[in-house]
C-alpha positions in Angstrom: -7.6 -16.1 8.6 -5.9 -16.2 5.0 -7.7 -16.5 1.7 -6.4 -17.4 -1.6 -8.2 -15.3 -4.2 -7.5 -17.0 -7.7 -9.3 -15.4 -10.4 -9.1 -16.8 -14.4 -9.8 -13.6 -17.0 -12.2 -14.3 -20.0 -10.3 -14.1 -23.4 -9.2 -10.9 -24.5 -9.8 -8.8 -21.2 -7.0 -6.4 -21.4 -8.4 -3.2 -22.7 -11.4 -4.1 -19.6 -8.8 -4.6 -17.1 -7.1 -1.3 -18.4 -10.1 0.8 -17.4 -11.0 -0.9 -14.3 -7.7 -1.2 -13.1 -7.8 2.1 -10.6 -10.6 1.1 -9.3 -9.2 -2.6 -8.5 -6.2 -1.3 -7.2 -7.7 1.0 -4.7 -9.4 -1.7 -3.0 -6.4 -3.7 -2.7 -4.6 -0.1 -1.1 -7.5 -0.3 1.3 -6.6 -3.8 2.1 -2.8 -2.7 2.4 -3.7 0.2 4.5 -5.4 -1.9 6.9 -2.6 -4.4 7.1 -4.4 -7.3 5.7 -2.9 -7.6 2.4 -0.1 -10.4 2.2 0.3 -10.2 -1.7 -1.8 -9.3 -4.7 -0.6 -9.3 -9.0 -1.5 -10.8 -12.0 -0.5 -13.4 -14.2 1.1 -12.2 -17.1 -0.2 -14.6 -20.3 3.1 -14.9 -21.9 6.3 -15.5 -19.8 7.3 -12.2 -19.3 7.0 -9.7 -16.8 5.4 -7.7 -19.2 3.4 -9.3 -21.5 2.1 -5.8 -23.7 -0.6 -7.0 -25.9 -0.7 -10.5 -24.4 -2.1 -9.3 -21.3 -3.0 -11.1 -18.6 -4.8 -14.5 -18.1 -6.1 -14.1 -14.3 -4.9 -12.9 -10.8 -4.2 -13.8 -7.6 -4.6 -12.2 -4.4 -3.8 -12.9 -0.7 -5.2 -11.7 1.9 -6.5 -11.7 5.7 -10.8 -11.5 6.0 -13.0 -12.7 8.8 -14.2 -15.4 6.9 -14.5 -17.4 3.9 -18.1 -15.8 3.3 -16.3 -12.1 4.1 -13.6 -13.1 1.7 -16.2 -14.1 -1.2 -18.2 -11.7 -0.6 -15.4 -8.7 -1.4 -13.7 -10.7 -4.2 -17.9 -10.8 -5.8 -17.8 -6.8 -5.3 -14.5 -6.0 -7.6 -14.1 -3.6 -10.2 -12.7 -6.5 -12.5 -16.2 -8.6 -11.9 -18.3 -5.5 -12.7 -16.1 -5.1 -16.1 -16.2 -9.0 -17.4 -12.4 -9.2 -16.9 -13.0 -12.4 -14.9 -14.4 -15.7 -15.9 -14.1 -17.2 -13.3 -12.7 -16.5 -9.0 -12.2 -19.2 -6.7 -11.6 -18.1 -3.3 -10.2 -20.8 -0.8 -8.8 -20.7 2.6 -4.8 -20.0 2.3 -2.5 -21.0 5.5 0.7 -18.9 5.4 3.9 -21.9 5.8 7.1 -19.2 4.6 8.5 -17.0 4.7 
């Protein structure tokens, strides 16, 4: 199944996100490899696609786990929780409508 992984950053996280970010994006290229990755970004905090200094106010990932508990489970093991760039991820079952 499809979960919605919707994380919010803590204020000021750029410069954490910066250095975590290979490590964060390696997992999702796992995920991609695999074929269960439907989409994955972040929110820029400014309307723009990029936001420099701004930086980012959360993320959002889609993608296909076992479970909700699976799904939980590898969004509480990523390289953004271990650096403080999130304050918060909510992970909810996502049903795929379009395209």
């Amino acid at each position: 199944m499809l979960y919605a992984i919707i994380a919010t950053d803590v204020a000021n996280s750029l410069d954490n996100r910066l250095a975590a970010r290979p490590a964060h994006l390696a997992r999702l290229e796992q995920l991609k490899s695999e074929g269960r990755l439907v989409l994955a970004g972040p929110h820029p905090a400014v309307d723009s696609n990029d936001p420099g200094t701004a930086g980012f106010s959360g993320s959002l990932i889609v993608a296909e786990f076992e479970s909700l508990n699976a799904a939980q489970s590898w969004a509480d093991a990523d390289p953004y929780r271990a650096a403080g760039v999130y304050a918060s991820v909510l992970v909810k079952p996502f049903k795929r409508v379009l395209p």
